[in-house]
C-alpha positions as CSV (number, residue, x, y, z in Angstrom):
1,X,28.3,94.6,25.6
2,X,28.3,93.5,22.2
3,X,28.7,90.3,21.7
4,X,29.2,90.4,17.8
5,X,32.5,91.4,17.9
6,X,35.6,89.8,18.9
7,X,37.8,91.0,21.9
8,X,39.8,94.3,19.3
9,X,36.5,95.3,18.3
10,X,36.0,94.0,15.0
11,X,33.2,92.1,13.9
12,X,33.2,88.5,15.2
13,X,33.0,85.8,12.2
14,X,31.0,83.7,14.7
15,X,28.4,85.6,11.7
16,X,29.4,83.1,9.4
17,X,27.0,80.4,9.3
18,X,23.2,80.7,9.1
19,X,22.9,77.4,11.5
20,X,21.0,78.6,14.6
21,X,20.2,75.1,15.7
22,X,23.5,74.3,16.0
23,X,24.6,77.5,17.8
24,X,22.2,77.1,20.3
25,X,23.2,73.5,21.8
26,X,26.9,75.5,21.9
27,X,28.4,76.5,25.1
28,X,29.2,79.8,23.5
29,X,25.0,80.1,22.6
30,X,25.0,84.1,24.1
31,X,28.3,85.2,21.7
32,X,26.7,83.5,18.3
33,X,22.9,84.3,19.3
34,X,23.2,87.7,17.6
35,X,24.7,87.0,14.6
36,X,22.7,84.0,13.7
37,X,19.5,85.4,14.8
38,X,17.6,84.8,11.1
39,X,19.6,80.9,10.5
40,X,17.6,78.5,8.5
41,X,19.2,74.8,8.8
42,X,18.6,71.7,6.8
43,X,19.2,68.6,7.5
44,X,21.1,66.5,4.8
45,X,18.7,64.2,2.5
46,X,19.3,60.6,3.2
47,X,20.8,58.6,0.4
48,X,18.9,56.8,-1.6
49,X,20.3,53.1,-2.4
50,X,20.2,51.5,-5.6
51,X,18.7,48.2,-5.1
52,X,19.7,46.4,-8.5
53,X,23.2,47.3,-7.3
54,X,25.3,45.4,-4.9
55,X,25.9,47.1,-1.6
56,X,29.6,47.1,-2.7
57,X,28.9,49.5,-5.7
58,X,26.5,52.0,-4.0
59,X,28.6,52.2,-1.4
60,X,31.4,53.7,-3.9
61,X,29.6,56.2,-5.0
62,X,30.3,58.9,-7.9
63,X,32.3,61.9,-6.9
64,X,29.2,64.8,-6.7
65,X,28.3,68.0,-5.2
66,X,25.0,66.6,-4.5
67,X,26.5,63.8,-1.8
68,X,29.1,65.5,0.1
69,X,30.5,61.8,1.2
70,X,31.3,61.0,-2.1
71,X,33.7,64.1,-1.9
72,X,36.6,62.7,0.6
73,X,40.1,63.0,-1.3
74,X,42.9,63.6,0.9
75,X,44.7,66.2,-0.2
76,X,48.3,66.8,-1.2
77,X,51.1,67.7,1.5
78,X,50.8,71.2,-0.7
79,X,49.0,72.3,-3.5
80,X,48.2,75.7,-5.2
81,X,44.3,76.6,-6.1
82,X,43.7,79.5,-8.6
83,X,40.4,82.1,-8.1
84,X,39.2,83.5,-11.4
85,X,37.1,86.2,-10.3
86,X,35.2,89.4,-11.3
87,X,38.1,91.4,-10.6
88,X,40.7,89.2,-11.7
89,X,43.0,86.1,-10.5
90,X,44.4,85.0,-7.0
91,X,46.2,82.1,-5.9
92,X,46.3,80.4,-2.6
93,X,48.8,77.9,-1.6
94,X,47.6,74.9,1.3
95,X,49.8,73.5,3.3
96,X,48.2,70.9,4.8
97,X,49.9,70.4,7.6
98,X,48.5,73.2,9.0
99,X,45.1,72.2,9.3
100,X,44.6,69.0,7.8
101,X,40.8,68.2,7.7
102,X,39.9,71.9,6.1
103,X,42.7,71.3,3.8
104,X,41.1,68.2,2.4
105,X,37.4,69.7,2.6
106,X,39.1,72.7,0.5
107,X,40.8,70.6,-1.6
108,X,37.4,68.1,-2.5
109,X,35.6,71.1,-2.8
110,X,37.7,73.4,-5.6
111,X,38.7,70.0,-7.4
112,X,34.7,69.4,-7.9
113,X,34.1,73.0,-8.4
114,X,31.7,74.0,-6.1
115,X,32.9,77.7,-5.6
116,X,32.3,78.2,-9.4
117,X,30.0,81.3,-9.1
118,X,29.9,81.9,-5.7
119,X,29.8,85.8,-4.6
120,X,31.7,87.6,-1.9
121,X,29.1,88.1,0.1
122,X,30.4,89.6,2.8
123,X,33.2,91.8,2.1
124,X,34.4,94.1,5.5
125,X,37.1,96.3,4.5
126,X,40.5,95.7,7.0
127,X,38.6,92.5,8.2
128,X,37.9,89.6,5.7
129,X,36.7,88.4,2.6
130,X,33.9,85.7,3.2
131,X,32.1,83.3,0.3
132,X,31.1,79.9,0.4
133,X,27.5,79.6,-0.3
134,X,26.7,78.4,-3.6
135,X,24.8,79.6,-6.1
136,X,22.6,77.0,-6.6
137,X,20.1,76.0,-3.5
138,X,20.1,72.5,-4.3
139,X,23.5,72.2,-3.6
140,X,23.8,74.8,-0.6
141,X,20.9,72.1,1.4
142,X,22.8,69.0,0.9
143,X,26.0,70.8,2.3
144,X,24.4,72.5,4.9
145,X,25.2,69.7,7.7
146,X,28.4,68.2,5.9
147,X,30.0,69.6,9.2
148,X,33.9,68.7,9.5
149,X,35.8,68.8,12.7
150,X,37.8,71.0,14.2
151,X,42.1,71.4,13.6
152,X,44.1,73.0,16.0
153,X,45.1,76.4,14.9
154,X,48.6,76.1,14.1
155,X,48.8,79.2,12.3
156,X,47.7,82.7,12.7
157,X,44.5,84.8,11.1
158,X,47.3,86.9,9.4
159,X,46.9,89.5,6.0
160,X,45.9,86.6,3.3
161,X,45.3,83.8,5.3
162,X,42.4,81.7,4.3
163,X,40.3,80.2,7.1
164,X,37.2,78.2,7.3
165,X,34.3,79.8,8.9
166,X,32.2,78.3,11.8
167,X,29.4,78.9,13.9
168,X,31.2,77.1,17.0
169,X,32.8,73.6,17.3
170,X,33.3,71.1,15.1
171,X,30.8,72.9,12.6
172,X,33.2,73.5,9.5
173,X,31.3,73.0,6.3
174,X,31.9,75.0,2.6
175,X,31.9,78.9,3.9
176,X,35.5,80.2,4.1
177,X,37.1,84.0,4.8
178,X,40.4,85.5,3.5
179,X,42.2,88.1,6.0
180,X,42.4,91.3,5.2
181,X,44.2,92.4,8.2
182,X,45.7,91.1,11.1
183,X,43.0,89.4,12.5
184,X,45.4,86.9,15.6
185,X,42.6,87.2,17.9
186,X,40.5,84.9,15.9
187,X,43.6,82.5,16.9
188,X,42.4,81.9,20.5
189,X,38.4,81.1,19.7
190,X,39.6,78.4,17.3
191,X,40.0,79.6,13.5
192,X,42.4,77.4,11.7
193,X,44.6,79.0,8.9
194,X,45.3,76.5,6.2
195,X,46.4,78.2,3.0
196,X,47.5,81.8,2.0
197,X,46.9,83.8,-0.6
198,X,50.4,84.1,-2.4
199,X,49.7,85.8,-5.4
200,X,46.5,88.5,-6.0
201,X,46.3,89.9,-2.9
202,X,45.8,93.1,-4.6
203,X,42.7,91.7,-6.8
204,X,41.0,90.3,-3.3
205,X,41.4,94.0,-1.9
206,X,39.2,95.2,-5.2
207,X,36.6,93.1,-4.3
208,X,33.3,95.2,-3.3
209,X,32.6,95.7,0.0
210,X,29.6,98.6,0.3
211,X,27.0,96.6,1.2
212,X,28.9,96.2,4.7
213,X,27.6,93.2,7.2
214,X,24.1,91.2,6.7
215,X,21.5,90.8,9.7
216,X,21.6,91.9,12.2
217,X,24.2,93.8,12.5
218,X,23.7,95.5,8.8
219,X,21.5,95.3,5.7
220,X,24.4,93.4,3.6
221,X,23.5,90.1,2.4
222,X,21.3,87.9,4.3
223,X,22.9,84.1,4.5
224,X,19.3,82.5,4.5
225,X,18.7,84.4,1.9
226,X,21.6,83.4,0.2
227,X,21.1,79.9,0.7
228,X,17.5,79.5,-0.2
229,X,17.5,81.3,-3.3
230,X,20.8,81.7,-4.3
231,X,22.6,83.3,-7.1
232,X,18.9,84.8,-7.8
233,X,18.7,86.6,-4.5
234,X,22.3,88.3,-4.9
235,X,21.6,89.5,-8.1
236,X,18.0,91.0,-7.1
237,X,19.3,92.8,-4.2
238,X,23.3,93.1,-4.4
239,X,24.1,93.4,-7.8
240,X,27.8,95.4,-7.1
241,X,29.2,92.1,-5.9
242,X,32.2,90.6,-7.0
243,X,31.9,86.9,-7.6
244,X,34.4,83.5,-8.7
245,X,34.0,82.7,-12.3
246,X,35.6,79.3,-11.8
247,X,38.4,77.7,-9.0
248,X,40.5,74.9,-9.9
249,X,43.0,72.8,-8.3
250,X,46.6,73.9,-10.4
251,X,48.1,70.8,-10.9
C-alpha cells in the first residue's frame, strides 16, 4: 500500500513539511513516515532580552520576520491579499471565519512580507500549488517550530481553495497549497480552507510544474534543501520555477 497518497489516489500533502521529529511522536507516524523521510527540524532560537530595557518594553517587541511572536495581528472578518508572481497576478479573498487561526497566521505573514520571493516549489498538475518556504535560511529556522493549532475544516479542499499545509496535528506554520482540483478528501484528515483564489486562477494554472514531487516519491525539490539553503538551492537545481515577486495585504 502506499501510504503517500490519500484515499483517490493522489498524492497525500502529509509531504508538506520537512519536520520528521514531529511526525514521528504522531499517531498517524506510518502515513507521514514516507514523505518526510529526509526532514531536518530546528528548534526556534530563544529570545534574547534587552537588559537596559524594562521587561514591559521587550516584551512588546517590534513586528519581525525574525521573531515569529512578534507577528500576532488578528486579522479582519475578510480581507483580499494580492500575489505578484512570475507569471502574473492572483488574488485570494480570507474569510476568516472559516478557519480563524490560519487566517491570522496568513494575514501576519503577507502584511510582513514573508512570501516575497518564495518559489512554487511543488507544483502537481490537477492537485495543488504548494510554497511557503522562504528564500532566505535565516528566516525559514526561526519559523520552523512557529507551529499554530489546528481549525475545524469548515470548508472544502475545492478548485482555488488555499489551505495551510501540515505534517499532522496542530503543526501549521508558513507552507500553504492552492487547489487545483477537487481535492474534498483532504476534508476528513483535517485540512482547513480559509481563503480562495477569486481572481487569477488562470495565472496559478501557468505556474511550472515539471519538476513533479521532491523525495521520496520524485526528484522535484527537496524541502531540506529548500530550507537550508534557500533561494540559492532552487536556482542551482530548479531554475523553470515560477516564484512571488511580492504579496501584500490590499487594503
Amino acid at each position: 500500500m502506499d501510504t503517500s497518497r490519500s484515499g483517490d489516489g493522489k498524492p497525500s500533502p502529509y509531504g508538506f513539511y520537512a519536520d520528521t521529529e514531529i511526525i514521528m511522536k504522531n499517531v498517524l507516524t506510518t502515513f507521514l513516515a514516507m514523505t518526510l523521510a529526509t526532514g531536518i527540524l530546528w528548534g526556534q532560537p530563544r529570545a534574547q532580552g534587552n537588559p537596559g530595557k524594562p521587561a514591559a518594553q521587550r516584551s512588546a517587541a517590534k513586528p519581525s520576520l525574525l521573531h515569529p511572536s512578534s507577528l500576532n495581528e488578528k486579522a479582519p472578518a475578510t480581507f483580499k491579499a494580492k500575489f505578484t508572481t512570475t507569471k502574473g497576478d492572483f488574488v485570494v479573498e480570507v474569510t476568516r471565519a472559516w478557519a480563524p487561526l490560519g487566517a491570522d497566521r496568513f494575514y501576519n505573514l503577507v502584511k510582513y512580507h514573508f512570501y516575497d520571493g518564495a518559489a512554487f516549489f511543488r507544483v502537481l498538475p490537477g492537485f495543488v500549488a504548494q510554497f511557503g518556504l522562504s528564500p532566505k535560511p535565516e528566516i525559514s529556522r526561526v519559523w520552523a517550530s512557529a507551529t499554530i493549532k489546528d481549525d475545524p475544516v469548515a470548508q472544502s479542499n475545492l478548485q482555488g481553495f488555499l489551505t495551510f499545509a501540515t505534517a499532522g496535528a496542530n503543526t501549521r506554520t508558513t507552507q500553504l497549497f492552492i487547489n487545483l482540483g477537487d481535492n474534498t478528501t483532504l476534508d476528513g484528515m483535517g485540512f482547513a480552507p480559509f481563503g480562495k483564489v477569486i481572481e487569477g486562477m488562470d495565472v496559478v494554472g501557468k505556474f511550472y510544474g515539471e519538476y513533479g514531487d521532491g523525495p521520496p516519491r520524485g526528484s522535484g525539490p527537496d524541502q531540506g534543501g529548500v530550507t537550508n539553503e534557500g533561494k540559492a538551492y532552487l536556482d542551482k537545481n530548479f531554475p523553470l520555477l515560477d516564484s512571488i515577486k511580492t504579496a501584500v495585504i490590499v487594503e
